[in-house]
N, CA, C and O of each residue as an XYZ file, in Angstrom:
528
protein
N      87.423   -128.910   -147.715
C      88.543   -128.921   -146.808
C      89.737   -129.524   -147.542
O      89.637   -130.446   -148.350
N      90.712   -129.012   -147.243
C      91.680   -129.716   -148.340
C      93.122   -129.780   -146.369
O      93.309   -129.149   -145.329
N      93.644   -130.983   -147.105
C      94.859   -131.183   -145.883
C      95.941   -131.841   -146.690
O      96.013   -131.864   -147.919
N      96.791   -132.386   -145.805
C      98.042   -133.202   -146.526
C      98.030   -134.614   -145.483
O      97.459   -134.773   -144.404
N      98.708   -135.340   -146.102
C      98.632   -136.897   -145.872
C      99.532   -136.349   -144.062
O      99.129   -136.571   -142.920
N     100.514   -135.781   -144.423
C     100.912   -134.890   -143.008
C     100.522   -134.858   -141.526
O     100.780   -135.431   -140.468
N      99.271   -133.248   -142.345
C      98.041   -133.521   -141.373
C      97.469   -134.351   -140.505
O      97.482   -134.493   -139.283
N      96.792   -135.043   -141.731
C      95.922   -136.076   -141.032
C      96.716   -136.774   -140.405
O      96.442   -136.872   -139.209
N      98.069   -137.584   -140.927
C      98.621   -138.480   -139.747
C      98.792   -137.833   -138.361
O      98.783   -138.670   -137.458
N      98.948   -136.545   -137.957
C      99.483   -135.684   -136.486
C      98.135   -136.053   -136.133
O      97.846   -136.659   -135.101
N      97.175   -135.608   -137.166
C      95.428   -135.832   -136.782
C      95.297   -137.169   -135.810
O      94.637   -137.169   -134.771
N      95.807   -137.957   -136.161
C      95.552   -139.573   -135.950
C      96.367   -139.648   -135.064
O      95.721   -139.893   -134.045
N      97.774   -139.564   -134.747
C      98.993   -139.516   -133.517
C      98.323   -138.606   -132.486
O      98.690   -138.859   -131.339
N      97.702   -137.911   -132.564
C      96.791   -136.696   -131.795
C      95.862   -137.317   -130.776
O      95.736   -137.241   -129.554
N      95.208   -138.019   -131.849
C      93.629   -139.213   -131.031
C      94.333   -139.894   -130.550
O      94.213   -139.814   -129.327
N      95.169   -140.679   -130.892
C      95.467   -141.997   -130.368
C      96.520   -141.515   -129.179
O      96.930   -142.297   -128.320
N      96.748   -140.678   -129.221
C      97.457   -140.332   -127.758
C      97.031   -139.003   -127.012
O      97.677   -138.100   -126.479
N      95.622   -139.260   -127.198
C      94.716   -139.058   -126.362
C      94.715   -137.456   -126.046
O      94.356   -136.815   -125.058
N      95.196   -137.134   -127.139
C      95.423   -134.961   -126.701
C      94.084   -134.517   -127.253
O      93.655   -133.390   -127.003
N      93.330   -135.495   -128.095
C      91.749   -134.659   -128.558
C      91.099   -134.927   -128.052
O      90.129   -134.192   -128.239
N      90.777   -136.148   -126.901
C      88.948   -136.158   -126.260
C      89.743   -136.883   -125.050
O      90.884   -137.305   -124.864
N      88.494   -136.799   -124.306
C      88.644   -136.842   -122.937
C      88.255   -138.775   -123.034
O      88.278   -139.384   -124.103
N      87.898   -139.494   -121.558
C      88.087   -140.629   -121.574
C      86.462   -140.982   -121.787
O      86.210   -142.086   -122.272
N      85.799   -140.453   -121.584
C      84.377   -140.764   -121.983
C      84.501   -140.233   -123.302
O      84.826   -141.220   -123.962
N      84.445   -139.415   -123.951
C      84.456   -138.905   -125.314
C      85.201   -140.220   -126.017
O      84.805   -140.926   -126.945
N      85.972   -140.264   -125.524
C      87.032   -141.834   -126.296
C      86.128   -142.703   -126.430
O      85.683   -143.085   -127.513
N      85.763   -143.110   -125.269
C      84.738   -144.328   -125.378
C      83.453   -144.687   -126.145
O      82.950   -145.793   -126.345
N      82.904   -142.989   -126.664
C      81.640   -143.124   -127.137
C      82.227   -142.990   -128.469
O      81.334   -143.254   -129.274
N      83.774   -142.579   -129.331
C      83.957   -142.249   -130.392
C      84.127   -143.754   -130.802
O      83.535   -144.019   -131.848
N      85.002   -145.122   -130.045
C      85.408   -145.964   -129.936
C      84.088   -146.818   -130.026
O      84.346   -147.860   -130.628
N      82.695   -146.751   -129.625
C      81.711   -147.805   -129.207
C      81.155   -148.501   -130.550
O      81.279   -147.768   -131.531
N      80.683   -149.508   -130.757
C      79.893   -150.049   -131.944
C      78.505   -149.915   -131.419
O      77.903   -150.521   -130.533
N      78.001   -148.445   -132.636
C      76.830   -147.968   -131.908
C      75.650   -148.444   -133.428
O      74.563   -147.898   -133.619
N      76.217   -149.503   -134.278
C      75.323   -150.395   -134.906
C      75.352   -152.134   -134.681
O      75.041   -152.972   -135.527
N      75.806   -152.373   -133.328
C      75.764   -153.583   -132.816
C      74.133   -154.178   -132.968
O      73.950   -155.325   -133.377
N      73.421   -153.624   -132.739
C      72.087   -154.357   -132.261
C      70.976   -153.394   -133.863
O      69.773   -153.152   -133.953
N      71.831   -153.194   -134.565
C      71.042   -153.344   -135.917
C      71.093   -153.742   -136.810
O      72.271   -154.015   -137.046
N      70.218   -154.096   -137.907
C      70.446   -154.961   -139.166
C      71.195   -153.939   -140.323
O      70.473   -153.006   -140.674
N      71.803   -153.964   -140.609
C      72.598   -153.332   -141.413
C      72.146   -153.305   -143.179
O      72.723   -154.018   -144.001
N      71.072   -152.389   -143.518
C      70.671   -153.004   -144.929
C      71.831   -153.001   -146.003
O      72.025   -154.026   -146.656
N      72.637   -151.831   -146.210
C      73.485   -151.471   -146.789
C      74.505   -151.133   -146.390
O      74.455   -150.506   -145.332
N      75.734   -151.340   -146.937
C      77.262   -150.668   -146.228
C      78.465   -150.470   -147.656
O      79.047   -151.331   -148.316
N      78.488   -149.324   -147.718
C      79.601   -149.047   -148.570
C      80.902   -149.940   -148.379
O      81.664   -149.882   -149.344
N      81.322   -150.776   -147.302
C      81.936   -151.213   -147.158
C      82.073   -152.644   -147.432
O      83.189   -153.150   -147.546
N      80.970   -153.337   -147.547
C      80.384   -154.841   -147.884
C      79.947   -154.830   -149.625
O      80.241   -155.633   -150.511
N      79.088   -153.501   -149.666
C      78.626   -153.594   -150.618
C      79.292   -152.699   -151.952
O      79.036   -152.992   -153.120
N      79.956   -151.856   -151.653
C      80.932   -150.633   -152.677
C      79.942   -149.741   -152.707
O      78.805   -149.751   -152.234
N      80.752   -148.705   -153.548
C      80.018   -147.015   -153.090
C      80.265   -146.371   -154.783
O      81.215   -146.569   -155.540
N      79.190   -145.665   -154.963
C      79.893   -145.211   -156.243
C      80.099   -145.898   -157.623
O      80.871   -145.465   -158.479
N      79.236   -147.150   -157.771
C      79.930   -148.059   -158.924
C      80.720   -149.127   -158.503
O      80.497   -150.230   -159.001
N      81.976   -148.942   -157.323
C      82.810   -149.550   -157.006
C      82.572   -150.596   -155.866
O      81.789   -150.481   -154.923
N      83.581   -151.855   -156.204
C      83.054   -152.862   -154.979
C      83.468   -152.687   -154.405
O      84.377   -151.859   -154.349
N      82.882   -153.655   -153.263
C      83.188   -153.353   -151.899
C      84.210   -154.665   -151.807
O      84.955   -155.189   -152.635
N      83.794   -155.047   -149.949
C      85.451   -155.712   -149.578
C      84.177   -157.348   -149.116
O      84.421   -158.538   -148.911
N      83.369   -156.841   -149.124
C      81.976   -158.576   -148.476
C      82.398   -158.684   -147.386
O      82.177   -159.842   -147.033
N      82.960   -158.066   -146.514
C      83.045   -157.724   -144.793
C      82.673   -157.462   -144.081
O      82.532   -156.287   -144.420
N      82.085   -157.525   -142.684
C      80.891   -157.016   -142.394
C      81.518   -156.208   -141.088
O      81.675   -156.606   -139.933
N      81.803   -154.991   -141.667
C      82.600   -153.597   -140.884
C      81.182   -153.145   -139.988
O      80.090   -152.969   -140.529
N      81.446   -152.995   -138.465
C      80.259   -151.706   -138.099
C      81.000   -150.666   -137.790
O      82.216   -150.546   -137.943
N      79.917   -149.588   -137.161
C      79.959   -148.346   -137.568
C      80.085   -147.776   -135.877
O      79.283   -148.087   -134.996
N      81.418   -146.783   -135.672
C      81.060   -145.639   -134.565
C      80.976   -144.159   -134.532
O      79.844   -143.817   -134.876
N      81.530   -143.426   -134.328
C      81.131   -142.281   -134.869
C      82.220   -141.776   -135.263
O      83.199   -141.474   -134.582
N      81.991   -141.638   -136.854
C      82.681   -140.978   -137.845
C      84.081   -142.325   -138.317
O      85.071   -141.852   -138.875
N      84.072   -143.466   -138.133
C      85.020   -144.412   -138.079
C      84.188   -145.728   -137.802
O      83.239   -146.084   -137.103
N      85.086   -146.270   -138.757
C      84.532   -148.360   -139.085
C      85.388   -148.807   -137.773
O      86.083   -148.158   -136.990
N      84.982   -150.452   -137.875
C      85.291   -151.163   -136.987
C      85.646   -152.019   -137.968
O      85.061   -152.026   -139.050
N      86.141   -152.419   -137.824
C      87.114   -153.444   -139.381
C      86.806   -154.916   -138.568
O      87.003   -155.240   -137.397
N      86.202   -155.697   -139.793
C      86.163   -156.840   -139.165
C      85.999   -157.617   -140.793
O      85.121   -157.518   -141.651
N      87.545   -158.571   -140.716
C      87.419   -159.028   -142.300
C      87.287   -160.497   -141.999
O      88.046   -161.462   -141.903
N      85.260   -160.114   -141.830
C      84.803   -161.760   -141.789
C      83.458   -161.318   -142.459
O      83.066   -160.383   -141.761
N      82.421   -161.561   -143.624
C      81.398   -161.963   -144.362
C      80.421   -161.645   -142.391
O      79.356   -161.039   -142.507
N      80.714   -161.934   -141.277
C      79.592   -161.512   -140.458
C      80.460   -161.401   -139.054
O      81.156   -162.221   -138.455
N      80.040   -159.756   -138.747
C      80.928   -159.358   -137.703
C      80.913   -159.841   -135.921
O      80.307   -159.595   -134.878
N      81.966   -160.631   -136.425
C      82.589   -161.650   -135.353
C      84.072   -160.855   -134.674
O      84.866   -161.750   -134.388
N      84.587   -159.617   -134.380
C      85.362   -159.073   -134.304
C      85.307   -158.391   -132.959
O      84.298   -158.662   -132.308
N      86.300   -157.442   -132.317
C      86.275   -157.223   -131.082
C      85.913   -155.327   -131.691
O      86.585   -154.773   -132.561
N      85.152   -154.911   -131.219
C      85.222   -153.327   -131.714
C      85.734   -152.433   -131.112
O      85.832   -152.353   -129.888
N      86.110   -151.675   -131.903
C      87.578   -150.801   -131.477
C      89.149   -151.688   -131.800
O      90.299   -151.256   -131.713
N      88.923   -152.316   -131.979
C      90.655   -152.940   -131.848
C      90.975   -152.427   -133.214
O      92.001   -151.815   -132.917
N      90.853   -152.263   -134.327
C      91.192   -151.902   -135.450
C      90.511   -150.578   -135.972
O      89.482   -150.997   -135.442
N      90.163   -149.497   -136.460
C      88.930   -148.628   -136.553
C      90.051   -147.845   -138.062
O      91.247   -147.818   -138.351
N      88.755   -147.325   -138.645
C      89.227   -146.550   -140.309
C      88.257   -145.945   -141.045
O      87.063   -146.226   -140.945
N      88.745   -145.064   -141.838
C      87.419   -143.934   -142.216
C      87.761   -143.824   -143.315
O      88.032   -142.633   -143.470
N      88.044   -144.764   -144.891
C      88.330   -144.970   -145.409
C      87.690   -144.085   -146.033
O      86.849   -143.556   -145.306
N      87.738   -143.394   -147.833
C      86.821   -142.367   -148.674
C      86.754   -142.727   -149.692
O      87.641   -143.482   -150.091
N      85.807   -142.394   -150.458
C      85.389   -142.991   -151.521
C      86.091   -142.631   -152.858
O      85.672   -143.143   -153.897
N      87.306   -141.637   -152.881
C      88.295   -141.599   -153.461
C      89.606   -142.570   -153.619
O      90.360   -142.704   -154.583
N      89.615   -143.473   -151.771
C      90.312   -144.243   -151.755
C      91.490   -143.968   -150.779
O      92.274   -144.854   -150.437
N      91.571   -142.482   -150.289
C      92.595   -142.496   -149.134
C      92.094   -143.686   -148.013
O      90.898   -143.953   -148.139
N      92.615   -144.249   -147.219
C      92.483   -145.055   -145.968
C      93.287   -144.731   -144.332
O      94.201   -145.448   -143.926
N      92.753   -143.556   -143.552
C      93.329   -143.470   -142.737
C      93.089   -144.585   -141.538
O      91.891   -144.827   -141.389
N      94.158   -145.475   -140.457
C      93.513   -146.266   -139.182
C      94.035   -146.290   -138.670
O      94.919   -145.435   -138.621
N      93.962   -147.178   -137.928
C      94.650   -147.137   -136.194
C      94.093   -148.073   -136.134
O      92.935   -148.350   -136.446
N      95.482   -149.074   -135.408
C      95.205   -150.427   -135.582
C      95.823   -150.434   -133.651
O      96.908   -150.874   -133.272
N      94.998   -149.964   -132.979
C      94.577   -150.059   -131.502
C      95.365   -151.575   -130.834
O      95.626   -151.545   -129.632
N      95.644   -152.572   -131.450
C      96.046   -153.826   -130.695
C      97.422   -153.845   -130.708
O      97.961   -154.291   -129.695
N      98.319   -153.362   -131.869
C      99.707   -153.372   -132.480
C      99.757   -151.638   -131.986
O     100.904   -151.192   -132.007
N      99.060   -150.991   -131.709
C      99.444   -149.632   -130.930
C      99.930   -148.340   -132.486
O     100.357   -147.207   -132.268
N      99.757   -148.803   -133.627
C     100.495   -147.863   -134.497
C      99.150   -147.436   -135.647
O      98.378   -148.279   -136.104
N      99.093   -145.830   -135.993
C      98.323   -145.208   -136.770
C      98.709   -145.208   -138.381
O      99.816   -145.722   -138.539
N      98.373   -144.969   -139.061
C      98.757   -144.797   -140.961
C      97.673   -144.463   -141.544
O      96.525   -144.693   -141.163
N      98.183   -143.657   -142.918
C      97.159   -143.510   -143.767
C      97.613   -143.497   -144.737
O      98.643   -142.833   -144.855
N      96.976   -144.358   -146.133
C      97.395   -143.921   -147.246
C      96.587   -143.390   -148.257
O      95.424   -143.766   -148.407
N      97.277   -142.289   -149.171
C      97.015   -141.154   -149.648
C      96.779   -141.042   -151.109
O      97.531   -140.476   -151.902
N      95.602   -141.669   -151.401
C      95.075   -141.608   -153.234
C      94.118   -140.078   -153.529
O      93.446   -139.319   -152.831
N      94.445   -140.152   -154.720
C      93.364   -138.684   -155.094
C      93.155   -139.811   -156.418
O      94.056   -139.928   -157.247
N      91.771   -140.687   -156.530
C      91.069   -141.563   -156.944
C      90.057   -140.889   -157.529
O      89.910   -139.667   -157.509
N      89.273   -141.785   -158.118
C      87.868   -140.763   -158.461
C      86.701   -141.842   -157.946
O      86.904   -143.055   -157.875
N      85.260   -141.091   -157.548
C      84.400   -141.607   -156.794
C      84.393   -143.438   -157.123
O      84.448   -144.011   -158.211
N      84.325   -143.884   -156.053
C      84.416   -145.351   -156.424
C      85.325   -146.208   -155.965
O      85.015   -147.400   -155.968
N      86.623   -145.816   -155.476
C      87.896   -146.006   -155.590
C      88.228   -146.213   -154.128
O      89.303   -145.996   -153.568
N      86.993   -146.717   -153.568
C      87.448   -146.718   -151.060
C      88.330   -147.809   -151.484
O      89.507   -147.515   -151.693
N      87.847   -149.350   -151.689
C      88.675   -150.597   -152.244
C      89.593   -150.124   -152.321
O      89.866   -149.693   -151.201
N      90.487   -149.851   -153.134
C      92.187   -149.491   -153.512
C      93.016   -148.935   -152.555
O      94.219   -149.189   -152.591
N      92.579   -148.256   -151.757
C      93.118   -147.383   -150.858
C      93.223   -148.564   -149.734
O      94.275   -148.451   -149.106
N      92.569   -149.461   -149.387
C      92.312   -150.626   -148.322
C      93.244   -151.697   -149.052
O      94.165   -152.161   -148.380
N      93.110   -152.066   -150.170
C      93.898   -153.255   -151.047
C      95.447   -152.677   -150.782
O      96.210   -153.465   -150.223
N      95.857   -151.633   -151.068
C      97.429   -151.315   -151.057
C      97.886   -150.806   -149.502
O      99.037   -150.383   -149.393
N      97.171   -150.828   -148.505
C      97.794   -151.746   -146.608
C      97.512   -152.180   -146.838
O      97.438   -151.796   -148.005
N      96.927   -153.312   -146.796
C      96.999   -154.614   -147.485
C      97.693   -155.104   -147.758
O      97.967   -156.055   -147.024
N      98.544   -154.905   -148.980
C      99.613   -155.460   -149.181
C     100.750   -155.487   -148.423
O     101.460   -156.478   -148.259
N     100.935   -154.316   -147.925
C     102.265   -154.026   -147.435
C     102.003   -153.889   -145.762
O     102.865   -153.429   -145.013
N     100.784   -154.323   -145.335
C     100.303   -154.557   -144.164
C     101.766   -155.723   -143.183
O     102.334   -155.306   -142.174
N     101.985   -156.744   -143.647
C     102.655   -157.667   -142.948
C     104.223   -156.841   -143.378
O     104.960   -157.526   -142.668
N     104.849   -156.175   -143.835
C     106.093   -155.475   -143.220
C     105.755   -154.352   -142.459
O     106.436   -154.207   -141.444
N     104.623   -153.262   -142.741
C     104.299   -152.119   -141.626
C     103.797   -153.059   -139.859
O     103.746   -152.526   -138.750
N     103.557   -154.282   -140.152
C     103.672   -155.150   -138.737
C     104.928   -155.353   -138.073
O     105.202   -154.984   -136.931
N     105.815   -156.089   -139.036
C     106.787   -155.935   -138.719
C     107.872   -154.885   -138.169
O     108.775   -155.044   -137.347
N     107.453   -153.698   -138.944
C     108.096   -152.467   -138.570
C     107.647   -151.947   -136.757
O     108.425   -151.546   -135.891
N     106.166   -152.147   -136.664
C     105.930   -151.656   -135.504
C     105.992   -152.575   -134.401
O     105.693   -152.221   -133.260
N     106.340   -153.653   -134.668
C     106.869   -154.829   -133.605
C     108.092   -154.526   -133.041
O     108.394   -154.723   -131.864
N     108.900   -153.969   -134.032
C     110.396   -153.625   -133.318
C     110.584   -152.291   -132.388
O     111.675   -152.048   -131.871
């Protein structure tokens, strides 16, 4: 499948304002449906590909993380959610501040980290931006 950074953002403005699933469909895409399991492995704690990970303990709903940047997930699920790739694009929706983004690497396998490290950085002015 090939798209543009474009795309996917209408993709994401689409969900989040609710023109692709209905209100139960929301809820089950939205649920932390690895709450009540032990988690052996996670590309996200542990890296994918060679590459490290973030030591976070993200769960999982369908087809999208639950971002939780604490070593053991102490977080509210759904309030933040991201489907980060192992190339390193990072699309999310940050559900509490109300605003979607993605940013757009063509990385090579290994490379989810980088794509998460650079919002990151520039995370506290894209806050700022959507505060106003």
């Amino acid at each position: 499948m090939h798209l543009t950074g474009e795309d996917y953002l209408a993709f994401l403005h689409a969900l989040k304002d609710g023109a692709l699933l209905n209100s139960a469909s929301m809820s089950e895409l939205l649920a932390d449906h690895t709450a009540s399991s032990t988690i052996v492995f996670s590309p996200i704690r542990d890296g994918i590909s060679g590459g490290p990970g973030l030591g976070e303990d993200w769960h999982y709903g369908f087809c999208l993380w639950h971002e939780c940047r604490s070593a053991h997930f102490d977080c509210v699920p759904g309030s933040r959610v991201s489907s980060p790739g192992n190339f390193g694009s990072y699309p999310f929706w940050d559900r509490i501040l109300d605003y979607t983004g993605i940013v757009i690497r063509q990385g090579v396998p290994g490379t989810l980290k980088r794509g998460i490290d650079i919002e990151r950085f520039v995370r506290p002015e894209v806050e700022e931006w959507a505060a106003c």
